[in-house]
N, C-alpha and C positions, 0 to 999 in steps of 0.2 A: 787394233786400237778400238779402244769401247766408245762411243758416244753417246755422249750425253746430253741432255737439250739442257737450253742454253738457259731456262730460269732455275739448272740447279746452280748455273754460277753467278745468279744476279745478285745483286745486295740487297735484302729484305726495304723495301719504303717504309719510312717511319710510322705513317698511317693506316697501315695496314694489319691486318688481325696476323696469325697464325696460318686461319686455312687462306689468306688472300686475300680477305675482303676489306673493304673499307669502313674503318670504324672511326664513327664521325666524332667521338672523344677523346682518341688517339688523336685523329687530325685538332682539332680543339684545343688540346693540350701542347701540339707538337708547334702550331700558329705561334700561342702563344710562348714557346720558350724560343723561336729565332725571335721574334716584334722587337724584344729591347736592341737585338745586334743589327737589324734592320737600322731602326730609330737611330741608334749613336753611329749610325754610318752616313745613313742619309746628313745627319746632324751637323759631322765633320766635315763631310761634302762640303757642306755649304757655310760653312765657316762659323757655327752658332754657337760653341762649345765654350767662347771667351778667347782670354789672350793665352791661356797657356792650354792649346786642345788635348794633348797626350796627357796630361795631368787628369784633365776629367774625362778624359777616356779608362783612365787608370781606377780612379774612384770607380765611377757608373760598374763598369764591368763585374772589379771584385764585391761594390754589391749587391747586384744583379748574383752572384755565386753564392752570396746567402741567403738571397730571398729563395731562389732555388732548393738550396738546400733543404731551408723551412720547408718549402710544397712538397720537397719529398719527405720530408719526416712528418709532415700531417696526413700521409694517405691512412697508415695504418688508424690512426684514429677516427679520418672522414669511412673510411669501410666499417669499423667495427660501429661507431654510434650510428650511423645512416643505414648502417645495412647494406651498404650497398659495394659488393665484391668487385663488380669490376672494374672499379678503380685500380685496383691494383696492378692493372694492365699499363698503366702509363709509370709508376715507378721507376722501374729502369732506366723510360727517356728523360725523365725528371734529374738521376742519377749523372748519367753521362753528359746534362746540361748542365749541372752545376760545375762538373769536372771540364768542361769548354770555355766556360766564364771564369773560371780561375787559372787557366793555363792564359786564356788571353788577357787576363791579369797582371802575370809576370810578363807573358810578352811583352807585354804596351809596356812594363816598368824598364826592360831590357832597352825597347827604341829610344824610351826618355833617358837613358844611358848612352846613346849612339851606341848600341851595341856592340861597345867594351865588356865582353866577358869578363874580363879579370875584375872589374870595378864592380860589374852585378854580384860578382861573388866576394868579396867582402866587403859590399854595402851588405848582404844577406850576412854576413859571419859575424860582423861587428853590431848592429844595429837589431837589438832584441826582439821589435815587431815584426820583422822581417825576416828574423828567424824563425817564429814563432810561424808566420804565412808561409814560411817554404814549407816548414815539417807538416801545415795542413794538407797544402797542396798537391807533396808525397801523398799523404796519405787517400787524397779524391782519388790520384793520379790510378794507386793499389785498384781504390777500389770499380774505380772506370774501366778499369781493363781485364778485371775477376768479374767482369757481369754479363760475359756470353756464357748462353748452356752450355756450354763447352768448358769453361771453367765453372761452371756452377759443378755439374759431374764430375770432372778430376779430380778436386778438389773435397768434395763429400761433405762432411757436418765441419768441418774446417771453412769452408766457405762462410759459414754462419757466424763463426766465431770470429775470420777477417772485418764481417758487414758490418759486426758490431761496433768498430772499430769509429762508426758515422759518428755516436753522440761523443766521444774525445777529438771529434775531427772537428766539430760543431762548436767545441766548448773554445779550443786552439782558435778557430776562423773569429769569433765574436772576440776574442781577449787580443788578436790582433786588428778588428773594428776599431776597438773602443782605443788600444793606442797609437793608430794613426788617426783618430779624428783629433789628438787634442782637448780644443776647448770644448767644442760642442760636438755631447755624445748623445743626443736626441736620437738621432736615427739608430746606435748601435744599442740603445737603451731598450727602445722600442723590440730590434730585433732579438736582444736577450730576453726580455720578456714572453715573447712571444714560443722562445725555448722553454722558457721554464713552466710555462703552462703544457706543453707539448710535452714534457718528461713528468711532470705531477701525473698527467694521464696515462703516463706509462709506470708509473710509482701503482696506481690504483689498480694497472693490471695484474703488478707484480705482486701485491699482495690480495689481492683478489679482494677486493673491495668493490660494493656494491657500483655499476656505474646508472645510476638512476639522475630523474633530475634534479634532485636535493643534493648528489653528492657532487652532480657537475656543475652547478650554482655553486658550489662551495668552494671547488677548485681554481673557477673563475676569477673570484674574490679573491684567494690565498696570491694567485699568480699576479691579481691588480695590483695589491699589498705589499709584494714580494719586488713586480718593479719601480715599483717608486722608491723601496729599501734601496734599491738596486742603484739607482739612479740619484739618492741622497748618498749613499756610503761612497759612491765615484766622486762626486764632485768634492765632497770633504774631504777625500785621502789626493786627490788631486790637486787642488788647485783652492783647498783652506776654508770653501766656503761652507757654513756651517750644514748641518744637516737640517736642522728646523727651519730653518727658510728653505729648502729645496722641496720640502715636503709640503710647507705650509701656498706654493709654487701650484702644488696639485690641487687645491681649492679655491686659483684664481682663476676665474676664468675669464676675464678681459684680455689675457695676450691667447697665446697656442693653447692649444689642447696637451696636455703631458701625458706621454707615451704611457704611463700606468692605467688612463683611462681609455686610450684602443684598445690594450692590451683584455680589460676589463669587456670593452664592446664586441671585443670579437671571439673570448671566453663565452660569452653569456649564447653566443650560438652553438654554443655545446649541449646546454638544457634546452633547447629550443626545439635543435633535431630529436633530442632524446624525446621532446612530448610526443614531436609530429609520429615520431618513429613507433614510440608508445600508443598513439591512438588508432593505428592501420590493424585491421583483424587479421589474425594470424594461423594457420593450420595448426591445429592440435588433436590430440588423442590419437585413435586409429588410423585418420586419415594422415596425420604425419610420421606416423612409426610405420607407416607400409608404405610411402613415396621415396623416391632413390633420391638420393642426391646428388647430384651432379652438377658438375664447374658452369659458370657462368659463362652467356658466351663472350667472348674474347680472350675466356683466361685456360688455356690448355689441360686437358683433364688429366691430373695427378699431381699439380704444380701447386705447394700449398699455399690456401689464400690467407691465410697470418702469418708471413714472417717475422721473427721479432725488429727484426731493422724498420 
């Protein structure tokens, strides 16, 4: 019998690079995706959750699974405007976190069932939101378990074409948001916009459109624009209320702030990095057609740093 030592059978630490070391934005990253499952435990522990706790366990979780989601669908664009690749190194955990938060989604929906299988399953067959949240949650489910090297390899340029599979997975999680919140779709409103800003910027890659800071100002806007559309066309086809009072909602500002105008606040840091990025001197001429390129560290050299997902 061959022996082997015993860190070829350990389980890699989430914080840790490749070659072993510690990389303190993997850990950074990895803090912050247990904190909410900390927080709503501690929470329940102690009774603070209200009177019905499995219900807003239920909520918190699944949208904790979208915010998620969002952090992973913004890396490719925090790398490419920032410049800075090695972000791309927490993706994966980003990925598998959203796919934890929505499995403990259903669970928590299954205990608030006393988990009666038969009733979890057609409440899921009969009730259209919940249909809609299972065929997402397949779909994490795919994509959490195709994202070891090991199935990245087996699997080949077919891998790329499953990942793709995120922005229909994204569209499905927010359309079943928006119909279990009901009345108020503040928060799901919020987090569509914050989609559609996040796929305009992948609209400008696809057609190769300049990403400068005039055209990421303008994206910004479009997406501000777009959720407040977003968010008057819901409440009219919902619940009758006009669309010019929801709109005219987003120029009062004595109550909340309306989701079109984060949405706008947190676009506009798009032009912001692209100046700061803009104004860093940069290697050119001979000195950078004769310098190698090579991967950043934490990110394994040959693993490419743009996937489209």
């Amino acid at each position: 019998m061959i022996d082997r030592p015993a860190a070829a059978f350990a389980i890699p630490l989430p914080w840790l690079d490749r070659a072993g070391r510690l990389s303190w934005l993997k850990l950074a990253v990895f803090a912050g995706c247990v904190a909410p499952a900390l927080y709503l435990a501690a929470a329940y522990r102690l009774d603070v959750l209200g009177a019905k706790p499995i219900t807003a366990l239920i909520h918190a979780t699944g949208e904790w699974a979208v915010r998620f989601l969002l952090f992973s669908l913004a890396i490719s664009p925090l790398r490419r405007i920032a410049d800075w690749a090695k972000v791309l190194v927490v993706r994966r955990m980003l990925g598998v976190t959203v796919m934890a938060y929505a499995v403990a989604h259903l669970t928590l929906y299954a205990v608030d069932q006393n988990l009666i299988l038969t009733k979890v399953v057609s409440e899921i067959a009969l009730r259209l939101y919940l249909t809609i949240g299972f065929v997402a949650l397949i779909g994490l489910i795919a994509l959490g378990l195709t994202s070891t090297d090991a199935a990245i390899r087996n699997l080949g340029p077919n891998w790329h074409r499953l990942h793709r599979l995120v922005y229909t997975i994204a569209v499905l999680a927010l359309v079943h948001y928006f119909l279990q919140s009901k009345i108020d779709v503040t928060d799901p409103v919020f987090s569509a916009g914050l989609f559609l800003l996040l796929m305009g910027w992948r609209v400008m890659r696809r057609f190769k459109w300049p990403e400068r800071p005039w055209s990421l100002l303008l994206l910004a806007i479009l997406a501000g624009l777009a959720t407040a559309g977003l968010e008057a066309a819901w409440y009219g086809l919902a619940s009758g209320v006009p669309a010019s009072l929801v709109l005219a909602a987003n120029l009062d500002f004595s109550g909340p702030i309306r989701p079109a105008w984060w949405v706008l606040a947190i676009g506009l840091a798009l032009p912001a990095v692209a100046l700061v990025r803009g104004s860093k001197p940069r290697v050119t001429g001979k000195a950078a057609a004769g310098r190698p390129v090579a991967a950043p560290r934490g990110v394994p050299a040959g693993e490419p740093l743009s996937p489209r997902a």
